[in-house]
DOZA-463776 format. One record per residue (C-alpha): residue in three letters; x, y, z. Coordinates in steps of 0.2 Angstrom, whole numbers. Layout:
BEGIN
> ALA  X  Y  Z
...
END
This chain:
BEGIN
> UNK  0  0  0
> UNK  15  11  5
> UNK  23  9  -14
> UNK  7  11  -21
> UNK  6  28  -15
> UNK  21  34  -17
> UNK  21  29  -35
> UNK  3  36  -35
> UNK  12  53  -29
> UNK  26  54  -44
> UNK  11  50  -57
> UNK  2  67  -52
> UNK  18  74  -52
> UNK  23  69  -70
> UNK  3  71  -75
> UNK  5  90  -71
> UNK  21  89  -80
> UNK  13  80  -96
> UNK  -1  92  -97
> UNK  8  106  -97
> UNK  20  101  -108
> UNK  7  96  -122
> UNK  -2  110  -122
> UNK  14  120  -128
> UNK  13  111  -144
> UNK  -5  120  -147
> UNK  -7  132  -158
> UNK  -24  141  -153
> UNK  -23  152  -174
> UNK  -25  136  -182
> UNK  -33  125  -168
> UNK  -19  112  -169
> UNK  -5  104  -163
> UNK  11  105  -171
> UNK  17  87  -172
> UNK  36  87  -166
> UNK  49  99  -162
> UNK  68  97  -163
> UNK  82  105  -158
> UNK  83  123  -166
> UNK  70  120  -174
> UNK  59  138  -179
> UNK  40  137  -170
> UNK  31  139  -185
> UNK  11  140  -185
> UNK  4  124  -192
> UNK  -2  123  -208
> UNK  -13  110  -213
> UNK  -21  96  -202
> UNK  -11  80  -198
> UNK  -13  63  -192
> UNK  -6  68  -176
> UNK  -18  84  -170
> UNK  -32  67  -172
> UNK  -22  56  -164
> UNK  -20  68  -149
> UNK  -36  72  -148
> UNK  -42  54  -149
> UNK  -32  50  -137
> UNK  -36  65  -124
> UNK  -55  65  -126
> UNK  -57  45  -126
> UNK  -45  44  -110
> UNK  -51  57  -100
> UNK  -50  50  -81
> UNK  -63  45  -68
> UNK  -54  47  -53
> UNK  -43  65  -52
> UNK  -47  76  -40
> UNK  -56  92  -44
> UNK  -41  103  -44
> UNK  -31  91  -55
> UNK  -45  89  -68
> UNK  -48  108  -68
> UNK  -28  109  -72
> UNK  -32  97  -85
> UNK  -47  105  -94
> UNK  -36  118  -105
> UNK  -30  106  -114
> UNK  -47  95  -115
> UNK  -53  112  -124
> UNK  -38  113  -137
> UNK  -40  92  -141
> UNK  -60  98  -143
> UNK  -57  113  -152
> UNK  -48  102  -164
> UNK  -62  90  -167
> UNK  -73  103  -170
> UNK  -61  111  -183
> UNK  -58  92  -191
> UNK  -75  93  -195
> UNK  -77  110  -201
> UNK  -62  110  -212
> UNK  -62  107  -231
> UNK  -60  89  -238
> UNK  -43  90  -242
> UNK  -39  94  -225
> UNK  -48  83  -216
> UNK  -44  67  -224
> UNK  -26  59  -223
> UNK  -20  60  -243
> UNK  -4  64  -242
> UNK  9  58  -229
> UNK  6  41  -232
> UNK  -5  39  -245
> UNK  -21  40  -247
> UNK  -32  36  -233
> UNK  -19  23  -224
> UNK  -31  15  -211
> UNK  -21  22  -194
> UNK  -24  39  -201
> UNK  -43  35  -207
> UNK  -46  28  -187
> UNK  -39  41  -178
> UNK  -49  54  -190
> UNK  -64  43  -191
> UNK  -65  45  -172
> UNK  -61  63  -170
> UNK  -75  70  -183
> UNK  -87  57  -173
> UNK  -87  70  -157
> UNK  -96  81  -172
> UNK  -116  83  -168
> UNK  -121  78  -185
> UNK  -105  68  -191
> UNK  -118  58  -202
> UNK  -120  71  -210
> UNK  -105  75  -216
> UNK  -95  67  -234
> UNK  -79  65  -227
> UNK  -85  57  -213
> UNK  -93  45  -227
> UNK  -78  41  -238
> UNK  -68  38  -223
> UNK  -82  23  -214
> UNK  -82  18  -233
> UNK  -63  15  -233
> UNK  -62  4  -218
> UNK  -81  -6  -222
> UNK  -71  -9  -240
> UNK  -55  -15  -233
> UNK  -62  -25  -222
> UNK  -76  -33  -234
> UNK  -62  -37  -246
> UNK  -52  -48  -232
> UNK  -70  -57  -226
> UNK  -70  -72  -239
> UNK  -52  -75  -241
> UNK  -49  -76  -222
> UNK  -52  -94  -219
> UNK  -45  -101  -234
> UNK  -28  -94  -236
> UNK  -23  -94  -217
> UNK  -7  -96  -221
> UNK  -2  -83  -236
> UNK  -14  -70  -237
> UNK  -7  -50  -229
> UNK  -16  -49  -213
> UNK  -21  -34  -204
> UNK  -11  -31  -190
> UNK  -21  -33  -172
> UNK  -16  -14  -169
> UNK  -27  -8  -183
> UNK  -41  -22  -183
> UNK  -41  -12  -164
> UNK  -44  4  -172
> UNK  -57  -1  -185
> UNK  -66  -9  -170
> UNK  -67  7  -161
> UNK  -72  14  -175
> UNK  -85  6  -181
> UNK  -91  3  -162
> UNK  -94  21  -162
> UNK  -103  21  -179
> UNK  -112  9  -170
> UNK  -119  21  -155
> UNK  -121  35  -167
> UNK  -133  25  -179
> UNK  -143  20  -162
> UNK  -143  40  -154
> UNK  -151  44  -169
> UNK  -163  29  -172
> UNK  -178  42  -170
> UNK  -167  52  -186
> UNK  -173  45  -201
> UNK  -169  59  -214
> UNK  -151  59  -205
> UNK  -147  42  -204
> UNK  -154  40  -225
> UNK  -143  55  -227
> UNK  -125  44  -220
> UNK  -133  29  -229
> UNK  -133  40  -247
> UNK  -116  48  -245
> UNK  -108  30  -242
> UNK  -117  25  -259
> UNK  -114  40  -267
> UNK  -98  35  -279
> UNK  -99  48  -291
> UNK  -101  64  -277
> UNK  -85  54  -267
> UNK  -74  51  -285
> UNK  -79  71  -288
> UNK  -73  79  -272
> UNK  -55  64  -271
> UNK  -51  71  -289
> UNK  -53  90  -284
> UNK  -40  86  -269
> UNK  -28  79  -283
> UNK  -31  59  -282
> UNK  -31  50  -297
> UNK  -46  38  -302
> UNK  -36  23  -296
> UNK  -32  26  -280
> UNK  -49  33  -276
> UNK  -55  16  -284
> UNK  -41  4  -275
> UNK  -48  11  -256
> UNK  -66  14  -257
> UNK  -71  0  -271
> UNK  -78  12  -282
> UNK  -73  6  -298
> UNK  -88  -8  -302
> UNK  -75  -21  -298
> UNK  -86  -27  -282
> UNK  -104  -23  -285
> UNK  -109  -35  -269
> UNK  -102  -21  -259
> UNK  -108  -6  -266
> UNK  -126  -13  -269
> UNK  -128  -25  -255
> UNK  -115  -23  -239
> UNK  -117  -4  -240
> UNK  -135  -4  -240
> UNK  -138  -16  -225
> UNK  -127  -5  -213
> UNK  -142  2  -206
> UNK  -154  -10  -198
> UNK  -174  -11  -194
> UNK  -172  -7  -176
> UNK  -156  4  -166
> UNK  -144  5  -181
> UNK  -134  -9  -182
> UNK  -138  -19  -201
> UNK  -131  -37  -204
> UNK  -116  -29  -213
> UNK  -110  -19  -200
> UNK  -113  -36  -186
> UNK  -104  -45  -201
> UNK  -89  -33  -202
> UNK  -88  -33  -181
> UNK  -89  -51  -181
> UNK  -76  -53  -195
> UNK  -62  -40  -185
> UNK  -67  -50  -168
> UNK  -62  -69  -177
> UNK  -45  -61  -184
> UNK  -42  -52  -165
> UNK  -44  -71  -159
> UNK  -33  -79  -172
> UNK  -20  -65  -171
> UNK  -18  -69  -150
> UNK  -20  -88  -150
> UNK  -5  -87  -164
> UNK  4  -76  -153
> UNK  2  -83  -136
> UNK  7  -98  -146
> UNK  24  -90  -151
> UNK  26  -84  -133
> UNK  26  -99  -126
> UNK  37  -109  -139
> UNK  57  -110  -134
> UNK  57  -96  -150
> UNK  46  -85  -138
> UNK  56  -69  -142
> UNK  49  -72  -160
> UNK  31  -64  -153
> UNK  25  -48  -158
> UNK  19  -39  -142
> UNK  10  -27  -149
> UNK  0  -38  -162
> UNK  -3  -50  -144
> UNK  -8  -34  -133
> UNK  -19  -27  -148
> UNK  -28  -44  -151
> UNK  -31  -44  -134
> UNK  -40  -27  -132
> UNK  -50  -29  -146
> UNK  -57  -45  -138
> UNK  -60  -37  -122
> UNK  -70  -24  -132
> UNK  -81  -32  -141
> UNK  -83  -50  -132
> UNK  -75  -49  -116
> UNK  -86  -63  -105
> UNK  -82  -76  -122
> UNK  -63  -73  -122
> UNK  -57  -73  -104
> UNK  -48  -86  -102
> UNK  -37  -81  -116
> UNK  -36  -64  -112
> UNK  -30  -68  -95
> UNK  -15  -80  -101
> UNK  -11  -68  -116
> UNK  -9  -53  -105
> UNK  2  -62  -92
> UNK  14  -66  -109
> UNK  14  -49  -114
> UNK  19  -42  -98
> UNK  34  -54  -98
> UNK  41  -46  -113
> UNK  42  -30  -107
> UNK  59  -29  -103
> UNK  67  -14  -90
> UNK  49  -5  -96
> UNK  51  -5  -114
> UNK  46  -20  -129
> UNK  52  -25  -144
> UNK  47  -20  -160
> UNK  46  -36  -169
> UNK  31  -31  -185
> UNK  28  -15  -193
> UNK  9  -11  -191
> UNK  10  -2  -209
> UNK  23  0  -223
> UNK  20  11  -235
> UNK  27  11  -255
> UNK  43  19  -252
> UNK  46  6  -241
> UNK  41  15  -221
> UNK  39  5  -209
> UNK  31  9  -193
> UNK  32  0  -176
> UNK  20  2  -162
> UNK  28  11  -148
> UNK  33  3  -132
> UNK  20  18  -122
> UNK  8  11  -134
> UNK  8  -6  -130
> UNK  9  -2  -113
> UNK  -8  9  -114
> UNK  -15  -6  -122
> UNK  -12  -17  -105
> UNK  -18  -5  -94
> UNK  -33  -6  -104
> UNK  -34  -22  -102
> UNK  -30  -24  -84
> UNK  -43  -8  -82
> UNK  -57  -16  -92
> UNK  -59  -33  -82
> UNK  -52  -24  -66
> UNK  -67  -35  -55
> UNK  -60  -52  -60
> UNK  -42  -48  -60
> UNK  -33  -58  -47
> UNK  -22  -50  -36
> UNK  -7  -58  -42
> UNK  -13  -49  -59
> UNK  -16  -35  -53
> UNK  2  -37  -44
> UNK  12  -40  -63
> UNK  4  -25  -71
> UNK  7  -13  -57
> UNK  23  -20  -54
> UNK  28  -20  -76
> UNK  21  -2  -79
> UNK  28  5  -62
> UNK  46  2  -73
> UNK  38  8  -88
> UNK  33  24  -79
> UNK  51  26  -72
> UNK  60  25  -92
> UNK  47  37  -97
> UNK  55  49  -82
> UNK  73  46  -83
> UNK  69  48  -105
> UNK  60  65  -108
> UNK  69  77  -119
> UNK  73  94  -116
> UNK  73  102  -132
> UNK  78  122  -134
> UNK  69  128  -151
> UNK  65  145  -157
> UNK  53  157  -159
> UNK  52  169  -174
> UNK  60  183  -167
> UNK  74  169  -163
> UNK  71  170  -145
> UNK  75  152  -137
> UNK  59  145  -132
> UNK  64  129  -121
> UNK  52  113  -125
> UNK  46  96  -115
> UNK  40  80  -120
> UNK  43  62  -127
> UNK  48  54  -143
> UNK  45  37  -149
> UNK  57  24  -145
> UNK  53  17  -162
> UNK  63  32  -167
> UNK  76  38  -154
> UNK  82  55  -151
> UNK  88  66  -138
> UNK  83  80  -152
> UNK  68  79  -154
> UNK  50  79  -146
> UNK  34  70  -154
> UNK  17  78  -148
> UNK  9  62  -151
> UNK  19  51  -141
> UNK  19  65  -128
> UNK  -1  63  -127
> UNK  2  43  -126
> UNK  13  47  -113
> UNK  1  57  -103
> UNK  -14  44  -107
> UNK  -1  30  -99
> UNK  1  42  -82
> UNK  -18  44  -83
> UNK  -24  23  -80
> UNK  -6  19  -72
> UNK  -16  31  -59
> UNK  -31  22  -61
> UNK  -24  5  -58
> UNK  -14  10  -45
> UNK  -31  20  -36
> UNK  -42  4  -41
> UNK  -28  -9  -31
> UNK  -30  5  -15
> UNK  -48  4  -18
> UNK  -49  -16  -15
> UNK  -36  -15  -3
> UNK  -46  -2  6
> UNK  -62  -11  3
> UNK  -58  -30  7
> UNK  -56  -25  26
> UNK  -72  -15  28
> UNK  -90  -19  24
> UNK  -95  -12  7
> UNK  -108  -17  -8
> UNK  -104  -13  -26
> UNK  -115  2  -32
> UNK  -123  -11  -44
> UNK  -129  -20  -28
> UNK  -136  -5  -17
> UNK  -153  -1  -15
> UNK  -164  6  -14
> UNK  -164  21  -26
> UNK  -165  38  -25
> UNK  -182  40  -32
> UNK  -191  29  -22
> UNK  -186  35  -5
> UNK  -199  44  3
> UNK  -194  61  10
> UNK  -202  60  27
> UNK  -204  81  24
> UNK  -216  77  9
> UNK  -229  88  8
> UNK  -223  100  19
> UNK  -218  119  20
> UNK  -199  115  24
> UNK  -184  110  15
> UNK  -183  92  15
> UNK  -169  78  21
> UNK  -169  73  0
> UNK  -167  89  -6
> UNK  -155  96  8
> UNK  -141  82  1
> UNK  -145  85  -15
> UNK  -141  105  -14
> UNK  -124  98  -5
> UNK  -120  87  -18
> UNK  -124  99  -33
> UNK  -109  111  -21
> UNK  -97  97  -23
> UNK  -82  105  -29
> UNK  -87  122  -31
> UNK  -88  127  -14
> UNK  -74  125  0
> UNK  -86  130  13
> UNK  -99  116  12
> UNK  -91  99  9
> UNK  -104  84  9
> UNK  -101  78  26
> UNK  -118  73  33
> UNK  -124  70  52
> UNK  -140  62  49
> UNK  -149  61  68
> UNK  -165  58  74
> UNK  -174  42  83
> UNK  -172  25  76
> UNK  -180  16  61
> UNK  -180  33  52
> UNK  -173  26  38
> UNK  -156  38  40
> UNK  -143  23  31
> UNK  -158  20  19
> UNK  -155  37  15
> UNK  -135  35  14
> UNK  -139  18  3
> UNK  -151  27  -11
> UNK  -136  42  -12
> UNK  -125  30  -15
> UNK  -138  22  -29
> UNK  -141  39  -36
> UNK  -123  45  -39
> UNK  -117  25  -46
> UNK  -104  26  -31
> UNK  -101  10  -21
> UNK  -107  11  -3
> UNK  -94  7  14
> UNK  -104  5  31
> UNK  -94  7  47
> UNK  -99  0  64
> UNK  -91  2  81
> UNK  -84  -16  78
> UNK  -72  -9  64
> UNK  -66  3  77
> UNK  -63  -10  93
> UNK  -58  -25  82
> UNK  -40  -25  88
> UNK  -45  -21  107
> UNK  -50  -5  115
> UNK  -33  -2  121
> UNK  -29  -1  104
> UNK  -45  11  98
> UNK  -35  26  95
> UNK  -24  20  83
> UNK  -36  8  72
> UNK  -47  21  70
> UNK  -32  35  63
> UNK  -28  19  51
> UNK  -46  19  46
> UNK  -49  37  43
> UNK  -30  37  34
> UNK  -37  22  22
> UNK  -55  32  20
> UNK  -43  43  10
> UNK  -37  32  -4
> UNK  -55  30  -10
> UNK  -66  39  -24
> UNK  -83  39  -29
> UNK  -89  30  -12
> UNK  -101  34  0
> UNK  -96  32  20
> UNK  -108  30  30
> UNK  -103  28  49
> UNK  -117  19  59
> UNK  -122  19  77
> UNK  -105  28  81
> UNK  -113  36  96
> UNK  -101  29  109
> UNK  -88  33  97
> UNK  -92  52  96
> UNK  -100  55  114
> UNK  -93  73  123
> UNK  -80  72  132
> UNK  -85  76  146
> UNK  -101  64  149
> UNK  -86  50  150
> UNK  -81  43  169
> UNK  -64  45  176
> UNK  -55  30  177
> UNK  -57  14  168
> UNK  -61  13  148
> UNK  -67  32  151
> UNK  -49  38  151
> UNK  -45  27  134
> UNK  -61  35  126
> UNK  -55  54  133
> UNK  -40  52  119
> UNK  -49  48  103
> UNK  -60  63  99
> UNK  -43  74  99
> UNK  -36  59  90
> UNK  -50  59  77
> UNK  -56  77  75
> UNK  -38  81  62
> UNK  -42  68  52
> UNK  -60  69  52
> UNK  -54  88  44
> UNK  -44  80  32
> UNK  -59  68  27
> UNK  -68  83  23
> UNK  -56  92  13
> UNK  -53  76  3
> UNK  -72  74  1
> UNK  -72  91  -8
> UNK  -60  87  -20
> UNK  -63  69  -25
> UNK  -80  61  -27
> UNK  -85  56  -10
> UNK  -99  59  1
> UNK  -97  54  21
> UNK  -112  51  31
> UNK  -114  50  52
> UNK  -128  42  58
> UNK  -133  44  76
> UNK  -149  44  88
> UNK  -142  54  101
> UNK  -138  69  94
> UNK  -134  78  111
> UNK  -123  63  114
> UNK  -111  69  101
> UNK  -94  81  104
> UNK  -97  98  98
> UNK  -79  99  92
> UNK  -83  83  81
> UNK  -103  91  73
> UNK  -97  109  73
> UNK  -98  116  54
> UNK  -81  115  46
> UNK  -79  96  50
> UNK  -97  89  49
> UNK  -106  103  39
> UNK  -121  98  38
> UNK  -133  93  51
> UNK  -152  84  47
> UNK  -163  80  59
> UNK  -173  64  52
> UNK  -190  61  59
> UNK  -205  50  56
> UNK  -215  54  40
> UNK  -227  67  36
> UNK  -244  62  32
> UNK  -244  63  14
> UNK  -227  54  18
> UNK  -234  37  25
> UNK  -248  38  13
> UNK  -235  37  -1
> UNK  -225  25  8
> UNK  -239  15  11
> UNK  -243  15  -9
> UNK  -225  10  -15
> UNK  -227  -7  -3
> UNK  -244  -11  -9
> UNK  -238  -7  -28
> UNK  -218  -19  -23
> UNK  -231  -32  -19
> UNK  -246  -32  -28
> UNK  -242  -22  -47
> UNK  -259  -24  -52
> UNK  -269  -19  -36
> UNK  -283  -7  -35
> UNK  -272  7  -29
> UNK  -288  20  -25
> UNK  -298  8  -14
> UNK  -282  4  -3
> UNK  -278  23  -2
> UNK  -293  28  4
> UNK  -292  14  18
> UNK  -275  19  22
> UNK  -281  37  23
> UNK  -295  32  36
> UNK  -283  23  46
> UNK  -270  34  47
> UNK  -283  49  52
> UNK  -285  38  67
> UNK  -269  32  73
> UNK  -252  43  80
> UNK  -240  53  67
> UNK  -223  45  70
> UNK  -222  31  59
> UNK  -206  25  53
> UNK  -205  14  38
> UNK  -208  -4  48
> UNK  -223  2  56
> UNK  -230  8  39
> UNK  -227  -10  32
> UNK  -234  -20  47
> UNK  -249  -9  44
> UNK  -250  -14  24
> UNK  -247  -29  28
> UNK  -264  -31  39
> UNK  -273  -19  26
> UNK  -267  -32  11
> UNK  -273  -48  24
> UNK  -291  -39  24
> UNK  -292  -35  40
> UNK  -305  -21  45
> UNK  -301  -3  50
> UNK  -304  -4  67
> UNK  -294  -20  70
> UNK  -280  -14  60
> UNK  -284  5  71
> UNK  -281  -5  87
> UNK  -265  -15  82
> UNK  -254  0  76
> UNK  -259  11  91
> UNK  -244  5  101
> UNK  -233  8  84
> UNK  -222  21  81
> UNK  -210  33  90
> UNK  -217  34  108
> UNK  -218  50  118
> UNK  -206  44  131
> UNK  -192  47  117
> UNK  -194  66  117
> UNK  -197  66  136
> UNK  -189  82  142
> UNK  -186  76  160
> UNK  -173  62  151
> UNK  -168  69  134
> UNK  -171  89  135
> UNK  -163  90  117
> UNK  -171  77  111
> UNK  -188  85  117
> UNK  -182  100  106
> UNK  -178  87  91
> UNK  -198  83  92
> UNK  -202  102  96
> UNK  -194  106  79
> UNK  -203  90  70
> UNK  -222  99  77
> UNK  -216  115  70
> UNK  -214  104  52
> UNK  -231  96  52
> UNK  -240  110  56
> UNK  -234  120  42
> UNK  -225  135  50
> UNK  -210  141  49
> UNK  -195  131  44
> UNK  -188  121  58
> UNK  -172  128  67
> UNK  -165  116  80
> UNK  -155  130  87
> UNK  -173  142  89
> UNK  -185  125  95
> UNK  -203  126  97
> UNK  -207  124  115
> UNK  -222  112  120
> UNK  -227  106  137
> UNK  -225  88  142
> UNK  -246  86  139
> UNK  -245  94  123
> UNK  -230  83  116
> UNK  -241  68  122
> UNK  -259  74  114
> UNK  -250  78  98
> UNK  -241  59  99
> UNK  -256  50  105
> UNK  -270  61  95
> UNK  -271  65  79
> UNK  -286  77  79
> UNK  -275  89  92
> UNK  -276  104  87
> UNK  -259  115  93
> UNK  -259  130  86
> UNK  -264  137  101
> UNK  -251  127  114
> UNK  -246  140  127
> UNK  -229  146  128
> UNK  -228  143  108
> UNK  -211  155  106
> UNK  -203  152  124
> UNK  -187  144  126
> UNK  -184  134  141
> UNK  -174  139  154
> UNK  -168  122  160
> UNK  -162  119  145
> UNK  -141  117  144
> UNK  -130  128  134
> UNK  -127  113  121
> UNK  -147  117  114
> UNK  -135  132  105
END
């Protein structure tokens, strides 16, 4: 755990470092990025747009991370603008601009990929012809390769696994496109007609200067493969969400090569040739798997990353095949950051099943790549116009070495790699942290957010629902409310249902906490697990804490005895109230919300509840009327979907006119439960009398805050003004009682309405 945060510390190091660096190579005239710099070199403008401004903003806008904190994603967003502003000119920009003609032919399939995917962010990308010819080019290389795949094995030119992985993405996202605009008819006829449209595509190609044949050699518009034009293009779109049988064919196709591609590599790896084996084409293969059919292929993804790992050697891999050569004979390799990105992926997209000693070889494998990447970035002194040095930052490929020269695009792989080396590294302190407390997955928690009651329903006053949700909606744009919740009140008011359906609502998993977690190592020892626990809360994101029944825990100081456990339990509020701080502050900057539940809220040290470590304060009581009667409905509906809802209302509503208002959920659902059994009113009347929260709970003679707690709650029900536990309501013993036990009471006219009672201790604020 140790390592891993101290790794963890020199990745956000290097992150900042990365992003700043990167952004230098913007150019905010032409809304690019230049794509390398060497020594002396001039900083000129760029001119036209290159494979690497899509590359990098592929990369940045595809990779953007989950778990930063706020101030290291705010650093961040600059250069998210710059990669969008460059998608947005991508697809603005004339054809000859937009599509890749000229470096390395025309339309090489890397190129096609990292464009395809940058015009994609575009609103109405099927709209547009260039983002036409370019799907056309990958659905025509691929078609081409479908029937002779199987029968010549052996001989044929196979795609290589890293751009079988970049056509998948690409046509994934076609995918999710076709199915946003499902309800788009005119615009989904519109993509259909510019893939189709030969003679418009063999128009605007010439215009650019690209002779007949090569337009006819990528994109199969010269007649030589009708099927394609008249049938496989035509059945892109299907009947229902998008997806037509030549687009499932053409997925289907690029998931069987991925599966050849790493069963002949992890062959290779484990033959006494093994240093034969590509890794890229083994780490590609992988990936596209995992994309498209993870659940069918985890048994070979498993194995094949392990071998893939094991040939990465002192953090970098071999480059054994070129993923492209062009006709003057360029080859290109996949870079070692690459490759390295591609087993993060990996490691990151089965992160649930991964076994510890997995988990272990990837951290332990990129932890030495992250170290090469530090000891190898250049420092490159360029110029600007006016010859003024202008000193540079950043990576090149190791395919390619140089102490001269930096490469914007592998400067962006670089920063994608510090952004999942993070998330690895925060996912193994997450099930570290995890394994030792109880939690449940947020797939698991219930119930949701929507159908817990507020027990304020109906009422004049701000509600325990909306009150979180005005805390949460602060998080991270205000340093003076963090969401650090005491939820108080009498037992069975549904307070860590409350905690459960947050944690439902925001897709975050859900940690409970119990006195036990605090005494498991002995009471002598109190102090000190419960500084390890706080310390370990903070290596977690996108949870919610919930802290249950900590009363003892959390009780005044002063109410403890002398001598005995009482002097052990004096230490641990000082002990917990800096770290308790340092919760908070970390609550406001990652995506955490912390919850304290407690029935006693006079039990509980004001330095622990004062605002500035626990902000905000609810009081949680029994339900309003309309409250139960909704309640009431929801069980009914849970148990019964097709019940007459109207008839059991208007019971309900006759036998909660009759019976006390200070219900909590499981008296509500006893009393359904005799409504659903056909029991009659007056039966059911007498049996829930004795429900609810009793008046002895707010007695004032035991519990004189607590009697102010149920002061407040009369205030609510009645309408008037908003409760305010530090200006209660006071209400004599008799009146507390007829308002409990009677529900015709009428207590507008109580004496003594406004007066605050004098016996009451200084803690009532």
């Amino acid at each position: 755990m140790k390592e891993w945060i101290q790794s963890e510390s020199v990745t956000l190091e290097y992150i900042g470092h990365a992003i700043k660096w990167l952004q230098a190579f913007y150019d905010k005239k032409t809304s690019l990025f230049q794509i390398y710099v060497s020594s002396e070199d001039t900083i000129e403008p760029v001119e036209s747009i290159n494979t690497a401004s899509a590359h990098i903003a592929t990369a940045l806008q595809h990779q953007v991370p989950q778990l930063l904190s706020r101030t290291d994603r705010a650093n961040l967003e600059p250069l998210l603008e710059s990669a969008r502003a460059v998608s947005q000119h991508l697809a603005e920009a004339e054809l000859k601009d937009v599509l890749p003609i000229a470096s390395f032919g025309l339309l090489p399939l890397f190129s096609t990929c990292y464009r395809v995917r940058c015009v994609d962010y575009y609103d109405r990308a099927l709209s547009l012809m260039s983002y036409a010819i370019m799907i056309r080019r990958l659905l025509f290389e691929i078609s081409t390769r479908q029937l002779p795949q199987w029968a010549h094995i052996q001989t044929m030119d196979q795609l290589h696994p890293f751009l079988l992985f970049h056509c998948a993405n690409s046509l994934c996202r076609l995918k999710d496109i076709l199915a946003q605009n499902k309800d788009n008819q005119k615009l989904r006829a519109t993509f259909v007609k510019n893939l189709q449209n030969q003679k418009k595509m063999i128009q605007a190609l010439t215009a650019c200067g690209i002779s007949k044949d090569e337009i006819d050699q990528v994109l199969g518009t010269g007649g030589e493969a009708p099927e394609f034009q008249t049938h496989y293009l035509a059945a892109i779109i299907g009947n229902d969400e998008g997806s037509g049988p030549s687009l499932v064919q053409a997925m289907k196709w690029i998931e069987d090569a991925s599966l050849n591609a790493a069963v002949s590599e992890v062959a290779r790896s484990n033959d006494a040739d093994g240093w034969r084996a590509d890794p890229s084409s083994l780490a590609f293969a992988l990936l596209t798997l995992s994309s498209l059919n993870p659940h069918r292929h985890d048994a070979i993804i498993s194995q094949g990353m392990r071998l893939a790992l094991d040939r990465c050697q002192h953090g970098s891999n071999p480059a054994a095949v070129p993923f492209y050569i062009d006709d003057k004979g360029r080859a290109l390799f996949v870079p070692s950051v690459e490759i390295a990105n591609a087993i993060l992926s990996l490691a990151l997209n089965r992160i649930e099943k991964i076994s510890d000693a997995d988990l272990n070889h990837v951290l332990t494998v990129t932890r030495q790549v992250q170290d090469r990447l530090i000891e190898e970035y250049n420092e490159i002194e360029a110029y600007t116009k006016d010859k003024q040095p202008h000193m540079r930052y950043g990576w090149c490929s190791d395919r390619a070495p140089s102490s001269h020269r930096i490469d914007s695009w592998v400067t962006a792989e670089v920063l994608v790699f510090l952004y999942k080396h993070l998330e690895l590294l925060q996912w193994a302190k997450r099930r570290f942290v995890l394994a030792q407390y109880s939690w449940t997955p947020h797939r698991h928690v219930s119930p949701s957010w929507d159908k817990i009651v507020d027990p304020d329903l109906g009422l004049s006053v701000t509600g325990v629902k909306q009150t979180i949700e005005e805390v949460m909606d602060l998080q991270g744009k205000s340093l003076e409310t963090a969401p650090m919740f005491l939820l108080y009140g009498p037992p069975g008011t549904s307070k860590t249902t409350i905690a459960s359906g947050l944690a439902k609502k925001m897709g975050w998993d859900l940690v409970t906490l119990s006195p036990s977690d605090f005494v498991s190592e002995s009471l002598d020892r109190i102090e000190h697990r419960a500084r390890k626990i706080f310390q370990e809360l903070m290596n977690l994101d996108r949870c919610v804490i919930l802290l249950d029944e900590l009363d003892a825990l959390m009780r005044q100081r002063e109410s403890f005895s002398h001598g005995g456990a009482g002097n052990i339990m004096e230490f641990v509020i000082p002990a917990l109230l800096p770290k308790i701080q340092q919760l908070r502050d970390y609550t406001i900057e990652h995506n955490m919300a912390v919850f304290f539940a407690s029935n006693y809220y006079e039990k509980i040290d004001r330095a622990l509840s004062r605002p500035g470590r626990i902000d905000t304060h609810i009081l949680v009581l029994p339900y309003s009327n309309a409250a139960q009667l909704k309640v009431a409905t929801q069980i009914i509906l849970a148990r019964q979907p097709s019940a007459d809802i109207a008839s059991y209302v208007k019971t309900l509503t006759v036998i909660f006119g009759h019976l006390p208002r200070c219900f909590v959920y499981r008296d509500i659902e006893r009393i359904v439960t005799a409504v659903l059994a056909n029991k009659s009113e007056a039966e059911i009347i007498e049996y829930a009398a004795t429900m609810g929260i009793q008046p002895e709970t707010y007695d004032p003679e035991t519990r004189l805050p607590a009697y102010r707690e149920f002061c407040a709650f009369v205030s609510a029900r009645l309408s008037k003004k908003p409760a305010d536990w530090r200006q209660p309501l006071s209400l004599s013993r008799e009146d507390a009682r007829r308002y409990l036990q009677d529900s015709t009471a009428d207590l507008t006219e109580a004496p003594a309405w406004r007066q605050v009672v004098e016996k009451w201790p200084d803690v009532l604020g």
